[in-house]
NUBANU-453405 format. One record per atom (N, C-alpha, C): residue number from 1; atom name; x, z, y. Coordinates in Angstrom, 2 decimals, always signed. Layout:
% residues N
<site num="NUM" atomo="CA" c1="X" c3="Z" c2="Y"/>
...
% end
This chain:
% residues 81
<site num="1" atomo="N" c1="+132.36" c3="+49.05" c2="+67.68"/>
<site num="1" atomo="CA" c1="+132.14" c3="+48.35" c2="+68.91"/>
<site num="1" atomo="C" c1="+133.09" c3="+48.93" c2="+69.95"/>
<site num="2" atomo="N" c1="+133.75" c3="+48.02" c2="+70.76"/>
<site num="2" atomo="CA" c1="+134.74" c3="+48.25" c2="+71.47"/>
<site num="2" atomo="C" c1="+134.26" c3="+48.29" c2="+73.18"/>
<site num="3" atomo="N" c1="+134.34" c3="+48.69" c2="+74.18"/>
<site num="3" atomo="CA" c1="+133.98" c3="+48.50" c2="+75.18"/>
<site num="3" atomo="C" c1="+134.73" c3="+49.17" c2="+76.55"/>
<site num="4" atomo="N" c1="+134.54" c3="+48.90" c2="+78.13"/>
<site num="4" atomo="CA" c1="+135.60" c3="+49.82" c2="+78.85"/>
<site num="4" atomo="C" c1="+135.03" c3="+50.51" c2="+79.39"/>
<site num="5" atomo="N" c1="+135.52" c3="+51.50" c2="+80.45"/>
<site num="5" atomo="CA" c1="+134.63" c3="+52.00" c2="+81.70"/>
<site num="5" atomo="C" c1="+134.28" c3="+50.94" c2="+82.41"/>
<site num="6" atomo="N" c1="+132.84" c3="+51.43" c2="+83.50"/>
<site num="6" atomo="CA" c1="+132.42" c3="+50.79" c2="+84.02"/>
<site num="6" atomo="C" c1="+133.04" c3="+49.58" c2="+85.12"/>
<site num="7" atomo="N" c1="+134.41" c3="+49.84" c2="+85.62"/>
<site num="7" atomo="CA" c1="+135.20" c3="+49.08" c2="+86.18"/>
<site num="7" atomo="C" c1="+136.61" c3="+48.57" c2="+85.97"/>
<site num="8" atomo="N" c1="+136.20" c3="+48.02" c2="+85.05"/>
<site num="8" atomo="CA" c1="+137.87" c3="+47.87" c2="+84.41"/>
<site num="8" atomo="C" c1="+138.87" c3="+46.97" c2="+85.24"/>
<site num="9" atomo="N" c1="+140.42" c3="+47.16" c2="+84.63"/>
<site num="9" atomo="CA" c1="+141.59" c3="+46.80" c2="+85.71"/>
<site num="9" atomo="C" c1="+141.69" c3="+45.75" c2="+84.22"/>
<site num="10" atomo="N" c1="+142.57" c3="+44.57" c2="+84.88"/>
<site num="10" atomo="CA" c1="+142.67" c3="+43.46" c2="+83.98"/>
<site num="10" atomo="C" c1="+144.03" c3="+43.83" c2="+82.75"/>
<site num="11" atomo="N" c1="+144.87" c3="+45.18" c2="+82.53"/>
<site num="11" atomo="CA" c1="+145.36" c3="+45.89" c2="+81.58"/>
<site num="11" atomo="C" c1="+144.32" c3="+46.26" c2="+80.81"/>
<site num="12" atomo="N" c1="+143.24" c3="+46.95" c2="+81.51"/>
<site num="12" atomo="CA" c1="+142.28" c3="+47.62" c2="+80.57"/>
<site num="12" atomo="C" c1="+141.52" c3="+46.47" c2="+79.49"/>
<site num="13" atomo="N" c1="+141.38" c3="+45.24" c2="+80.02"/>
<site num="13" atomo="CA" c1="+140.73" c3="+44.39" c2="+79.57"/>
<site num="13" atomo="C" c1="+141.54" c3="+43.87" c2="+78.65"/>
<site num="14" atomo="N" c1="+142.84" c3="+43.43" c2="+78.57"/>
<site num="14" atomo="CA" c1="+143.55" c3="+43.08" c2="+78.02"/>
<site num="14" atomo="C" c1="+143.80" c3="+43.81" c2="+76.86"/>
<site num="15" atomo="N" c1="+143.60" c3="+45.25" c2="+77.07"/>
<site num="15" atomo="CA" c1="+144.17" c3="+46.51" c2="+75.96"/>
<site num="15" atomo="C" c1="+142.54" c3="+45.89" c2="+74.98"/>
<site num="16" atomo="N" c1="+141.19" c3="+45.81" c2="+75.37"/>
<site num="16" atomo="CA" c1="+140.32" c3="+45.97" c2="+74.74"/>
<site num="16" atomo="C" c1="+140.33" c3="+44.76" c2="+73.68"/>
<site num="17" atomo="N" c1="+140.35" c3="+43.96" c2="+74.10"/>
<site num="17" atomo="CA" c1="+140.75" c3="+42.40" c2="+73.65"/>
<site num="17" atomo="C" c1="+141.61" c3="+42.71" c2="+72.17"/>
<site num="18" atomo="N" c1="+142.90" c3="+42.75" c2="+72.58"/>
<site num="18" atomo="CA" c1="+144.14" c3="+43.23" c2="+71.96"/>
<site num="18" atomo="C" c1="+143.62" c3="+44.24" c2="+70.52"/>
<site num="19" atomo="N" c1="+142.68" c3="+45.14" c2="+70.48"/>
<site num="19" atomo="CA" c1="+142.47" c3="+46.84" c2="+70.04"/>
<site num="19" atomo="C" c1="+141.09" c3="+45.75" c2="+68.91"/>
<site num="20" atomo="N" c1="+140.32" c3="+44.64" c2="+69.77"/>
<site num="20" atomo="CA" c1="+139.49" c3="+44.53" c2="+69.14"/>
<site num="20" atomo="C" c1="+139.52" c3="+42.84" c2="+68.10"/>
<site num="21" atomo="N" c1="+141.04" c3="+42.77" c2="+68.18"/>
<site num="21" atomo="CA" c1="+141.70" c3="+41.50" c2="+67.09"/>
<site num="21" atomo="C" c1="+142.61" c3="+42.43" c2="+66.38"/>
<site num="22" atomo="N" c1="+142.85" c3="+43.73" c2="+66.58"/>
<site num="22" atomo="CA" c1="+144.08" c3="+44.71" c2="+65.63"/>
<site num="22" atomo="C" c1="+142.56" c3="+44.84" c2="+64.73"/>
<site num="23" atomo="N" c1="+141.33" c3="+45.37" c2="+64.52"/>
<site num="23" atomo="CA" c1="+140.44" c3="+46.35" c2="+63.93"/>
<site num="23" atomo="C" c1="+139.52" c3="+45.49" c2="+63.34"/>
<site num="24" atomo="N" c1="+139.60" c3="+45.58" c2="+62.26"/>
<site num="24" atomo="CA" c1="+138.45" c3="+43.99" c2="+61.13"/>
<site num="24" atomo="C" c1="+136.97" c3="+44.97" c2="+61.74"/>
<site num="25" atomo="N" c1="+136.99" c3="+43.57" c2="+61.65"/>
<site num="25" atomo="CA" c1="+134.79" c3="+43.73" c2="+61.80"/>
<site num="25" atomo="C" c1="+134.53" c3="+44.73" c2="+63.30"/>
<site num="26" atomo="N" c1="+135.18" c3="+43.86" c2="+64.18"/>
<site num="26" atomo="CA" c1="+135.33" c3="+44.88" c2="+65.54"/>
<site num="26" atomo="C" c1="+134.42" c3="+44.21" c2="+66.57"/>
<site num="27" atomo="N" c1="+133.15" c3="+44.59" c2="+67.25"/>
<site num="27" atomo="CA" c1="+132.67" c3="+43.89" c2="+68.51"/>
<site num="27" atomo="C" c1="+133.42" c3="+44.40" c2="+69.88"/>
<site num="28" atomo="N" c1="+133.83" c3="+43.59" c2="+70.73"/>
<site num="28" atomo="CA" c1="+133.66" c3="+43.89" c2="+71.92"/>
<site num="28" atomo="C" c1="+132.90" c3="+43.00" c2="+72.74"/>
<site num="29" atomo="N" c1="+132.55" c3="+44.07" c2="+73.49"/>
<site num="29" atomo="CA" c1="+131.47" c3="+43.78" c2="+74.89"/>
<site num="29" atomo="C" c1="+131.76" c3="+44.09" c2="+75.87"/>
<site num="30" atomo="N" c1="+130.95" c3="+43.20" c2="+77.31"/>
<site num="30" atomo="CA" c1="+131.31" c3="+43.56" c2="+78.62"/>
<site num="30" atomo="C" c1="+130.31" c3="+44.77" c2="+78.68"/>
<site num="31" atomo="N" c1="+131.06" c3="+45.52" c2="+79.53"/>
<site num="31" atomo="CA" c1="+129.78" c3="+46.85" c2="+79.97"/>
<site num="31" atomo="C" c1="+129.21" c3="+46.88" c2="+81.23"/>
<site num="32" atomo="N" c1="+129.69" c3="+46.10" c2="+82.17"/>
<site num="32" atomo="CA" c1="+128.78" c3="+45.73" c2="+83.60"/>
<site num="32" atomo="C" c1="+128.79" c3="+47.17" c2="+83.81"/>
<site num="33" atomo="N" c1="+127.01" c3="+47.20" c2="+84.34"/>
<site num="33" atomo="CA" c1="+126.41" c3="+48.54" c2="+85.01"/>
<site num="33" atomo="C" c1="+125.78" c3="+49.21" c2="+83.95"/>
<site num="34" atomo="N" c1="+126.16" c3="+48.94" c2="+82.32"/>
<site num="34" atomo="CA" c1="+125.13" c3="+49.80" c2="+81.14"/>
<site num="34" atomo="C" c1="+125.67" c3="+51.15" c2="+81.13"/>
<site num="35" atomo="N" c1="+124.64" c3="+52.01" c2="+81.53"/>
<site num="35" atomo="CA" c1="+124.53" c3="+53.20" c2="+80.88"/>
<site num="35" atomo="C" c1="+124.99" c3="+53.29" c2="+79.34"/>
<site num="36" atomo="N" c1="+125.32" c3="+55.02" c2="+79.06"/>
<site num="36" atomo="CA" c1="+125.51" c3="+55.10" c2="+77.70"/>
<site num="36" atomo="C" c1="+124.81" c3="+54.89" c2="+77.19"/>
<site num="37" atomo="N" c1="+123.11" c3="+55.43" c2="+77.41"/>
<site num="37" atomo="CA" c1="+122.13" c3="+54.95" c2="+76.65"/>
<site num="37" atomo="C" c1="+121.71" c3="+53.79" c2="+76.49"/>
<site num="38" atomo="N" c1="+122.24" c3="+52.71" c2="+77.46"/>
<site num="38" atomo="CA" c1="+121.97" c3="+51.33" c2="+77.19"/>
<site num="38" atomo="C" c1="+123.08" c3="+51.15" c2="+75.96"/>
<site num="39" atomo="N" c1="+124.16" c3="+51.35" c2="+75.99"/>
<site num="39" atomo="CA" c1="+125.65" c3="+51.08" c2="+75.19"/>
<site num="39" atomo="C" c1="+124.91" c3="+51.76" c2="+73.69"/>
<site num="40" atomo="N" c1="+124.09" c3="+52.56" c2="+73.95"/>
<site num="40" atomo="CA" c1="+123.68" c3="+52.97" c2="+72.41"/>
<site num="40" atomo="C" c1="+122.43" c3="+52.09" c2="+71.52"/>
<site num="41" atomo="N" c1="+121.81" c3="+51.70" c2="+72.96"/>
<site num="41" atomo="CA" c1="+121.02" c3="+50.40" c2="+72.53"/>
<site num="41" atomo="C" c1="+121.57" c3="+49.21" c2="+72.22"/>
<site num="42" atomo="N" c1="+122.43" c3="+48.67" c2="+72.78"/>
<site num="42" atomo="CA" c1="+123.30" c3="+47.60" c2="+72.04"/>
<site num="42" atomo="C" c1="+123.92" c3="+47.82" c2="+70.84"/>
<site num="43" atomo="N" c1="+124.37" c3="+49.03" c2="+70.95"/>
<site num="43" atomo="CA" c1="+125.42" c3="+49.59" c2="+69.50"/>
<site num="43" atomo="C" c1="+124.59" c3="+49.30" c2="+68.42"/>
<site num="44" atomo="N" c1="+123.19" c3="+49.61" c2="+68.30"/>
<site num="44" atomo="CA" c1="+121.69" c3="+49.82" c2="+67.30"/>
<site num="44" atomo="C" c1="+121.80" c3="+48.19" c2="+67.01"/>
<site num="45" atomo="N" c1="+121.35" c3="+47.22" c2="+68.12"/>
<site num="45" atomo="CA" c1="+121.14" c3="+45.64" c2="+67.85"/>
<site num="45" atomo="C" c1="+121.95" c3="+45.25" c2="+67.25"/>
<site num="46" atomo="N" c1="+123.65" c3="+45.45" c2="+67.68"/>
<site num="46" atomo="CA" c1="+124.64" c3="+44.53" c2="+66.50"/>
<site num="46" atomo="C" c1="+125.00" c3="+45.83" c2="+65.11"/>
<site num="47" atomo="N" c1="+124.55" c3="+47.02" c2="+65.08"/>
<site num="47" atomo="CA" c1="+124.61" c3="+47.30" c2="+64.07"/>
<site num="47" atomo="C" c1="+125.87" c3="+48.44" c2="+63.73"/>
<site num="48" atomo="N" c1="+126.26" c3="+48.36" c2="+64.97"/>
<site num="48" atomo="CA" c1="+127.78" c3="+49.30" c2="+64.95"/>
<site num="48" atomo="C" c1="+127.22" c3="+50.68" c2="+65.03"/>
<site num="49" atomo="N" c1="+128.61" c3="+51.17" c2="+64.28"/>
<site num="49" atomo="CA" c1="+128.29" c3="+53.05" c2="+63.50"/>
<site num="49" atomo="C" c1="+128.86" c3="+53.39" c2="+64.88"/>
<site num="50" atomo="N" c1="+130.22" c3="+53.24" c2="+65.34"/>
<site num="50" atomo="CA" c1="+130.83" c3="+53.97" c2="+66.37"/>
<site num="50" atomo="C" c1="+130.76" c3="+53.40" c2="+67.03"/>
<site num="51" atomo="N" c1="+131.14" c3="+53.85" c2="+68.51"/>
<site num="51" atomo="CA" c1="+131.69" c3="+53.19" c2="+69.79"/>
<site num="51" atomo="C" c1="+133.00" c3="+53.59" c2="+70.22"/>
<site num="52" atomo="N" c1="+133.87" c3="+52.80" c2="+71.01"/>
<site num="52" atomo="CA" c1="+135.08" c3="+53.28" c2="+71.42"/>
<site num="52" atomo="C" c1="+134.76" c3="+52.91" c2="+73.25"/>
<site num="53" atomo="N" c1="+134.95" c3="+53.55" c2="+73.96"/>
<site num="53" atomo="CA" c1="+135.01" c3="+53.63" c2="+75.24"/>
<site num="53" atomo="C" c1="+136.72" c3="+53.69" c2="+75.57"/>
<site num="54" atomo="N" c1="+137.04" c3="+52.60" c2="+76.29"/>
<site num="54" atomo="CA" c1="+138.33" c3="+52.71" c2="+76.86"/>
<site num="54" atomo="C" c1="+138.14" c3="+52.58" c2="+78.40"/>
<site num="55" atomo="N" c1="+138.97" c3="+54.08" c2="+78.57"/>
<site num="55" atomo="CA" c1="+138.40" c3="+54.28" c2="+80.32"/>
<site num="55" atomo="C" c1="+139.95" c3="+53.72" c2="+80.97"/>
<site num="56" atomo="N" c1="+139.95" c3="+54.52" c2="+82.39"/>
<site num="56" atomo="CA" c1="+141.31" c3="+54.33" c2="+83.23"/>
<site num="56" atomo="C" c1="+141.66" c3="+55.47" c2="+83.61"/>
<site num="57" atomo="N" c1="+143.23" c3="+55.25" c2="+83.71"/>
<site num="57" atomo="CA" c1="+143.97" c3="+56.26" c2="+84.37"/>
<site num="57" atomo="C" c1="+144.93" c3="+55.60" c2="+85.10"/>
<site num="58" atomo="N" c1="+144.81" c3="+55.48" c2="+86.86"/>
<site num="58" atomo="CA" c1="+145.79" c3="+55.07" c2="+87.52"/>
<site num="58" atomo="C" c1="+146.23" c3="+53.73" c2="+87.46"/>
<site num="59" atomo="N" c1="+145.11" c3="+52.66" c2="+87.03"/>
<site num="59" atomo="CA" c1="+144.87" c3="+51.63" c2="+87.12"/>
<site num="59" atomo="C" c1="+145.44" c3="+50.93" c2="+85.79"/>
<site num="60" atomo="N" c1="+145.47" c3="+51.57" c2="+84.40"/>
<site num="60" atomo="CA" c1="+145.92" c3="+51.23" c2="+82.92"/>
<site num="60" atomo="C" c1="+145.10" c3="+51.94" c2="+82.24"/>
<site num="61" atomo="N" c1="+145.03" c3="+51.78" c2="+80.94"/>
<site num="61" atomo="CA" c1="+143.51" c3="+52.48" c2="+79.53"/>
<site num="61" atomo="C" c1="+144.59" c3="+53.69" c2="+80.11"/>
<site num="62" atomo="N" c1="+144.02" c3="+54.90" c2="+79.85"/>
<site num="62" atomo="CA" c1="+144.44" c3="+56.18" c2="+80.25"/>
<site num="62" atomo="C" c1="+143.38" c3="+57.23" c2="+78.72"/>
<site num="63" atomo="N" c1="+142.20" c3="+56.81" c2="+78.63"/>
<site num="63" atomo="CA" c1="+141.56" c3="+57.64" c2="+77.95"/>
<site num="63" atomo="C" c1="+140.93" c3="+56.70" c2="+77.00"/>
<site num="64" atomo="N" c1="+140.53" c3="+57.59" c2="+75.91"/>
<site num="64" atomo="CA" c1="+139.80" c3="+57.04" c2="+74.71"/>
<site num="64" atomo="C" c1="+138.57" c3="+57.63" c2="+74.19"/>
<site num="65" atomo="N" c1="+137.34" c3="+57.23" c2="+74.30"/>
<site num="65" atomo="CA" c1="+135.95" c3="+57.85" c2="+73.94"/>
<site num="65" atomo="C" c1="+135.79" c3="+57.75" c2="+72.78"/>
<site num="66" atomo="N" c1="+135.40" c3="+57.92" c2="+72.26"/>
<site num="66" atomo="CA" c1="+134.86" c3="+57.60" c2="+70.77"/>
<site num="66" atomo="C" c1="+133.48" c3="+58.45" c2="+70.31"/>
<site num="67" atomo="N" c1="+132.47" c3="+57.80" c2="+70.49"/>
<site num="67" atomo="CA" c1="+131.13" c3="+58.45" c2="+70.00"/>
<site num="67" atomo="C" c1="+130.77" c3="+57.69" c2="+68.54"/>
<site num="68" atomo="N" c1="+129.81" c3="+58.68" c2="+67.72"/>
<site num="68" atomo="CA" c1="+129.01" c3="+57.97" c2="+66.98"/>
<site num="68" atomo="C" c1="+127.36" c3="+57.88" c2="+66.95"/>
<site num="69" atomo="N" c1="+127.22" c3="+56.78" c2="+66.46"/>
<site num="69" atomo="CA" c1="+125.52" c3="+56.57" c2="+66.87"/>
<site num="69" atomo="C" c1="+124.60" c3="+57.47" c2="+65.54"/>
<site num="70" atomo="N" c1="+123.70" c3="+58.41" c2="+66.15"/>
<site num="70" atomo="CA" c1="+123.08" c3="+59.35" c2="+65.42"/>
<site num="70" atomo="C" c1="+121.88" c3="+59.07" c2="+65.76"/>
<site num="71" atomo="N" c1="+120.92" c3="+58.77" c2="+65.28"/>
<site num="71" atomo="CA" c1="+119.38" c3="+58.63" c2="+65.78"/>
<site num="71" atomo="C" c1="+119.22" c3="+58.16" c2="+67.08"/>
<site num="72" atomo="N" c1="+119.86" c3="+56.67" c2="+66.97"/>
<site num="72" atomo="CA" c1="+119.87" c3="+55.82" c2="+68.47"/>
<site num="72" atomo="C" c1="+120.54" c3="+56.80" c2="+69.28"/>
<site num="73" atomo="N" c1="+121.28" c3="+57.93" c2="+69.70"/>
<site num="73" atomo="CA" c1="+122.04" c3="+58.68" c2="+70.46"/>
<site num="73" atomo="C" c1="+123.83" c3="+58.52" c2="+70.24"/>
<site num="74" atomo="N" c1="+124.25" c3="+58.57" c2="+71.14"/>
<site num="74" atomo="CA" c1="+125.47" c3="+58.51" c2="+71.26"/>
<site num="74" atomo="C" c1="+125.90" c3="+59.91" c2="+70.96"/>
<site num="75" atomo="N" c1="+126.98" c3="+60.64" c2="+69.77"/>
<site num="75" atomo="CA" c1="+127.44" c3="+62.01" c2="+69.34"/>
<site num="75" atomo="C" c1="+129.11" c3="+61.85" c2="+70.15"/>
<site num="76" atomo="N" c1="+129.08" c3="+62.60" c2="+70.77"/>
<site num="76" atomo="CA" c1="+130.93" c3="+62.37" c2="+71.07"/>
<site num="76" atomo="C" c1="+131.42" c3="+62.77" c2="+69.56"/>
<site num="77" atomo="N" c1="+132.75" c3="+62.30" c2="+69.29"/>
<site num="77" atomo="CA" c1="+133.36" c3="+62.29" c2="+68.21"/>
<site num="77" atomo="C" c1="+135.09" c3="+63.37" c2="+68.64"/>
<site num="78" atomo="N" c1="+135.03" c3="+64.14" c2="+68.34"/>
<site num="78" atomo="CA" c1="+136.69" c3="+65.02" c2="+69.09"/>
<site num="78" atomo="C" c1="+137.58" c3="+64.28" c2="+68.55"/>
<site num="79" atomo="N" c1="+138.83" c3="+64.20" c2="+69.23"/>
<site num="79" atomo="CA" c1="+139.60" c3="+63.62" c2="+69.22"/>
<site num="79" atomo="C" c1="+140.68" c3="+64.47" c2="+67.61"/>
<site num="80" atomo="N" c1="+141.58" c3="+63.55" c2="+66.88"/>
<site num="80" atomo="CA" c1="+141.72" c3="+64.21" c2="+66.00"/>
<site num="80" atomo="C" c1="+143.27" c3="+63.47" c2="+66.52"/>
<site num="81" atomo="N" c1="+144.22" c3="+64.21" c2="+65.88"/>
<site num="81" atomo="CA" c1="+145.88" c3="+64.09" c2="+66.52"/>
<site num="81" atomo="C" c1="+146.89" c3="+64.50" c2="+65.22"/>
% end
């Protein structure tokens, strides 16, 4: 499941879009005002293992979240390079 920070710039939206027609079997969603713990409640309903959070930096995606869902909880996932 694909999703942005809470206020996304229309790059960011565009990057999510884009990230979530590159990745088979990919949801994206709007995130409005959801909390993570709401984002982990949605994650549970459609069934998704991970989440990807695409935040901002300086008005473009700047950062990349990536949690996985563990007993309805969101686990951050470290970044691997």
């Amino acid at each position: 499941m694909i999703t942005t920070s809470r206020r996304p710039t229309r790059p960011i939206r565009t990057f999510c879009k884009d990230l979530s027609h590159t990745f088979p079997k990919t949801i994206r969603i709007n995130r409005g005002k959801s909390s993570l713990s709401d984002l982990a409640e949605k994650a549970m309903e459609l069934g998704a293992e991970k989440l990807l959070i695409i935040d901002r930096w300086k008005g473009g995606p700047g950062k990349m979240e990536l949690f996985e869902l563990e007993g309805g909880k969101l686990k951050p996932l470290p970044p691997l390079i």
